[in-house]
N, C-alpha and C positions, 0 to 999 in steps of 0.2 A: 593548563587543560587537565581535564580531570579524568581518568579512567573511564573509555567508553564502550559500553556494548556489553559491561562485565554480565555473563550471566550466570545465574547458580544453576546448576545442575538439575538439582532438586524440583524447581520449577513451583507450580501451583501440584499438588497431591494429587494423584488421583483417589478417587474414592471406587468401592465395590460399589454397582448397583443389582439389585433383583431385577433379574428378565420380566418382562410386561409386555408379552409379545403386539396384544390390542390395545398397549397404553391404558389399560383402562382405569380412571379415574381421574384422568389426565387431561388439561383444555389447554388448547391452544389459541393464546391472541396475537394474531396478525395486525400488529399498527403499520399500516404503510402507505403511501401518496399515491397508490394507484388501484385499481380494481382488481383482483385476481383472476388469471387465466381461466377460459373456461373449463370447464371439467376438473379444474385444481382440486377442490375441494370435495370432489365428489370422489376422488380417487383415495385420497386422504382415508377417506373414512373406508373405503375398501381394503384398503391396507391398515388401517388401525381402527378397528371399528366401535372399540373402546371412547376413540378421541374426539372431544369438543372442541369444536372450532370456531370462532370469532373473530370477525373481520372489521378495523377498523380505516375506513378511507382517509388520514389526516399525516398532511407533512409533519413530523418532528423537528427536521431541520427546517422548517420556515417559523412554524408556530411555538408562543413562548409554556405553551401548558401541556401537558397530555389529553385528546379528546373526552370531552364532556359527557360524549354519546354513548364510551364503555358505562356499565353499570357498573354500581358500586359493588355488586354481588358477583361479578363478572371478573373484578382483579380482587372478591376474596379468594374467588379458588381458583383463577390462573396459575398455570403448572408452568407453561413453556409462553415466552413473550417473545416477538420479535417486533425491535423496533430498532429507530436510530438514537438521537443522541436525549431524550426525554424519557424517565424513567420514575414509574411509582416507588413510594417509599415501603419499606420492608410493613410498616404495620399495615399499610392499604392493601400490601399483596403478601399475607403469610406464608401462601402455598408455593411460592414462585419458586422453582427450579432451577429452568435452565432459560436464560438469556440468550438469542440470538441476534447480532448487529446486522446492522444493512451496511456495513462501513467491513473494510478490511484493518483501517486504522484505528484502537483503542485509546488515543493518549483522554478522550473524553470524559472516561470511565473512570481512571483512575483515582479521583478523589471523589467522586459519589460513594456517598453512604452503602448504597446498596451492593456496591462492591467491595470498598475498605472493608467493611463492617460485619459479613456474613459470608457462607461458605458457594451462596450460589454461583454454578457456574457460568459466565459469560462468553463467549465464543463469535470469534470477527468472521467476517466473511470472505478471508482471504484466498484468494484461491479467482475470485467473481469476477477479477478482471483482468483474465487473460487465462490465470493458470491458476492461483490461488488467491482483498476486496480491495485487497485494493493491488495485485498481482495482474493483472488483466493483459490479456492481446492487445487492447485497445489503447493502452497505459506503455506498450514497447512501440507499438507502434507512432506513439504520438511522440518520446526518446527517439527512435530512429532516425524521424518525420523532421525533427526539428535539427536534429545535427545534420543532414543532410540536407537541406534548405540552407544552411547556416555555409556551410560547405561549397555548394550550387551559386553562394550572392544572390537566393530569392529575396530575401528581406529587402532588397535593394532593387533587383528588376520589379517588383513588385511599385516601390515607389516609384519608378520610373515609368511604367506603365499609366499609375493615373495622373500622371504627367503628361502621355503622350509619345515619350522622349524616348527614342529606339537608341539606343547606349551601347554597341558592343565591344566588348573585346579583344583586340584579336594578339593576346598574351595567350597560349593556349597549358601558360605554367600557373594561369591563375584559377586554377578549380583542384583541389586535392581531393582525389575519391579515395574510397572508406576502406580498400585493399590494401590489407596486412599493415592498417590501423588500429592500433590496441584501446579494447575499451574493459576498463576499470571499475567492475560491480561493487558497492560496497555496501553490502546487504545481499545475501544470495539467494533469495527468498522466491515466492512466485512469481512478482512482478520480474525479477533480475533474471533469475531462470530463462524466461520467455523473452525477456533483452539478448542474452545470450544465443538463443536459435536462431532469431533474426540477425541480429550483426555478424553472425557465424555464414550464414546464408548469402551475405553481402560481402564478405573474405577478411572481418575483420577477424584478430586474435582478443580473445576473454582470460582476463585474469577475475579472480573474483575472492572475496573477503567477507570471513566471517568470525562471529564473536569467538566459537569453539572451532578448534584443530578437526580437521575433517583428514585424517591421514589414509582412513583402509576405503575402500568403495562403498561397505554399506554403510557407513560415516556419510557420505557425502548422496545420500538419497535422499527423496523428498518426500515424505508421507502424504502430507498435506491435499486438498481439493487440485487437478489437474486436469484441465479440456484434454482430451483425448488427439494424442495429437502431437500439443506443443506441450512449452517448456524444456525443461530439462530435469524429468523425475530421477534417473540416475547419477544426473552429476556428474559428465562426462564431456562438457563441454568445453568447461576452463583450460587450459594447458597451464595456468599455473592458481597454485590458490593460497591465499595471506589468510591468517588471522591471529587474534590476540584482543588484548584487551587497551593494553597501554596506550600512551600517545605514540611512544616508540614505535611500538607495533604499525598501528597508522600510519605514521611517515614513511615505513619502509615500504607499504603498497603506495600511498601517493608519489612514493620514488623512482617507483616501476615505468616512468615513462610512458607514462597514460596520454593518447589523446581523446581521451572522453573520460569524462569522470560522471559514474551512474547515482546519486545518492538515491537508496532504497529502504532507508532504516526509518523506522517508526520512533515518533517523540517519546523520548524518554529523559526522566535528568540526566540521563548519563549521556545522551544523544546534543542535547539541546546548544547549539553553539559549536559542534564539534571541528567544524570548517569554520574557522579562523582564519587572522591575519598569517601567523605561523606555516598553516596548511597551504596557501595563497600561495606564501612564499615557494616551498617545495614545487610545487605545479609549474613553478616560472620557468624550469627550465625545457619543459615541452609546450610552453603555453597550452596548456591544458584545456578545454572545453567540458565546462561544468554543468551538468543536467540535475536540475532539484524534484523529486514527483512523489517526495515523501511528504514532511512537514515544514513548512518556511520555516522555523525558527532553528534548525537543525545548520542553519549556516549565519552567521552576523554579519546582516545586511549590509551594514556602513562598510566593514572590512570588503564585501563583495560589490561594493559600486567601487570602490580605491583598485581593487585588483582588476578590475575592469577598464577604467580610466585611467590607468597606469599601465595599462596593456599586458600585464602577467600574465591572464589567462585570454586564449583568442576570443574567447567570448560566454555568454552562458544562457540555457533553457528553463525559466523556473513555471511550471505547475503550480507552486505551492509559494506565498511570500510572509514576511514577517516586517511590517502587521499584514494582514490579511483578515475584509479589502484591503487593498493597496490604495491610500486615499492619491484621489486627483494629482496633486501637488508633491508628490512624494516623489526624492531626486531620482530610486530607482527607476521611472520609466524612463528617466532620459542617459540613463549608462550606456556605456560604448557599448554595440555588438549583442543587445541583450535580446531573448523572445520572452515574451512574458505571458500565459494564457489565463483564463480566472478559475483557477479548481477545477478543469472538465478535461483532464486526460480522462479519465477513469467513466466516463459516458458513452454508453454501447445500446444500443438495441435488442442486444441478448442477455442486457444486466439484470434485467428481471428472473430471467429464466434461472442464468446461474446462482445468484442465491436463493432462487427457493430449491435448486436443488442441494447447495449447503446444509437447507436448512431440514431437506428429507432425510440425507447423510445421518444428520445428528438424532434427527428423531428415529430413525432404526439402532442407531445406536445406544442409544435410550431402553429402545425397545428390547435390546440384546445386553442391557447393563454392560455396554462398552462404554472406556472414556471416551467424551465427545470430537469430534477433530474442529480444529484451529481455538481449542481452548487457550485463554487469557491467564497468563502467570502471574497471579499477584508479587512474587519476589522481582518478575524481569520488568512487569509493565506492557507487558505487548506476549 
């Protein structure tokens, strides 16, 4: 296993920018699957009265091109793009700046030209689901939602329901509730943050892990996009916190006697696989309950139907699978104990809202020649 989660310090650079209080010179393209709220765009321009705005109505993530509909004159001087995972190339867009994702997750980016290749800035939407895009209330809730089902025997009253079949119980040692149950963040980010409030709320205890040593208070703060509200911007929830980089390091938080294991880390090489047969191993001795809502590939599936079917861990919640789709036939649907949903934690009714308000953040930002928030480090990958 390879050293994971190493990150440099250093990061992606910031650069000075010149204040541009009205943007001016500056157009904004909105590529996105839905129509813009009323008044969006009228406000836009009162507050940067400078800024051109361009709206294009076309999934990225469905369709294999970028809309036909932008003009070609339209992505020469585009300044600021937000879109998802389809992106012009540097000579079609000279002027392009700064990149905004509709994703909280980057591993997309990573080997496009338009990233490798040039110094524009990129920026995820993390923070959009919950607390910071892929961090969301609606992403701990759906963790919470399924360990607790999982907990309850829903997955099974539920079969027995359209059955018919009134099955009860009357062991009243067969339901363990979630009280001063330990759950095991690994990745302490927005999404985990906001895991933390909620199982804290519910009497679980938060350990939580991260790539860099968070020793002093203001170490363990969260800059990042936060609903007012939740999460945890100070960092004050954990009662204990791992980190490091090594495999070492790793096993001695999977050693912590976790009954819930949160994976929150964004694909990276250094990520990809990290939950192994090895990691499996460790977990046996609390059979552990493993929740995946980051990227399937972050754990090695075949290892994870064994560890499942061999009973090591009591069971597990995956969001995210590897492959993904998860074809028909694939032995993972039929593992012990498993809940499997298709990529729609992170689906709210207020995910619009929040990242266009990410995406005003940045552009004041801009406007105030501050570096962007939830900018993409080309050294870390995410």
């Amino acid at each position: 296993m390879r050293d994971i989660l190493h990150d440099n310090p250093s990061g992606t650079p910031t650069t000075d920018m010149a204040p541009n209080k009205d943007l001016k010179g500056h157009k904004l393209l909105l590529i996105v699957p839905w129509d813009l709220p009323a008044g969006y765009v009228d406000d836009l321009r009162k507050t940067f009265p400078g800024l051109e705005v361009v709206h294009s109505n076309w999934d990225t993530w469905k369709e294999s091109s970028l809309p036909s509909s932008v003009a070609e004159e339209d992505w020469k001087t585009v300044t600021i793009l937000l879109t998802g995972p389809k992106f012009p190339t540097r000579e079609a867009a000279p002027n392009l700046q700064l990149v905004q994702l509709q994703s909280a997750g980057a591993n997309y980016i990573l080997d496009n030209p338009l990233f490798k290749d040039t110094d524009i800035a990129f920026c995820t939407a993390n923070g959009v689901h919950g607390v910071d895009d892929d961090d969301r209330p609606q992403i701990a809730e759906w963790i919470i939602c399924t360990f607790l089902a999982f907990q309850h025997n829903i997955p099974r009253f539920l079969d027995n329901m359209k059955e018919h079949k009134w099955e009860r119980s009357w062991d009243d040692s067969d339901t363990q509730d979630a009280v001063h149950q330990r759950v095991g963040i690994l990745g302490y980010g927005s999404i985990g943050r906001q895991v933390a409030r909620v199982a804290k709320a519910i009497g679980m205890e938060v350990y939580a892990y991260t790539n860099r040593p968070r020793p002093t208070p203001e170490s363990r703060r969260d800059d990042s996009f936060v609903v007012p509200g939740l999460g945890d911007p100070e960092g004050v929830l954990p009662s204990k916190w791992f980190s490091g980089t090594t495999p070492e390091e790793i096993h001695e938080f999977l050693s912590a006697d976790l009954d819930l294991l949160v994976l929150a880390v964004p694909l990276t090489p250094q990520t990809h696989g990290m939950i192994a047969a090895p990691q499996f191993e460790i977990l046996k001795g609390k059979k552990t309950y493993v929740t995946n809502i980051g990227r399937g590939p972050v754990i090695n599936t075949g290892d994870l139907i064994t560890a499942l079917d061999e009973g090591w861990i009591r069971g597990a919640a995956l969001d995210v699978t590897d492959p993904e789709p998860l074809p028909k036939d694939h032995p993972l649907w039929d593992a012990k104990n498993i809940i499997i949903t298709p990529h729609v934690s992170g689906n709210s009714t207020s995910y619009i809202q929040r990242l266009l308000s990410i995406l005003n953040i940045n552009l004041h930002r801009l406007s105030e020649g501050k570096e962007f928030m939830n900018r993409v480090s080309r050294k870390r990958g995410y």
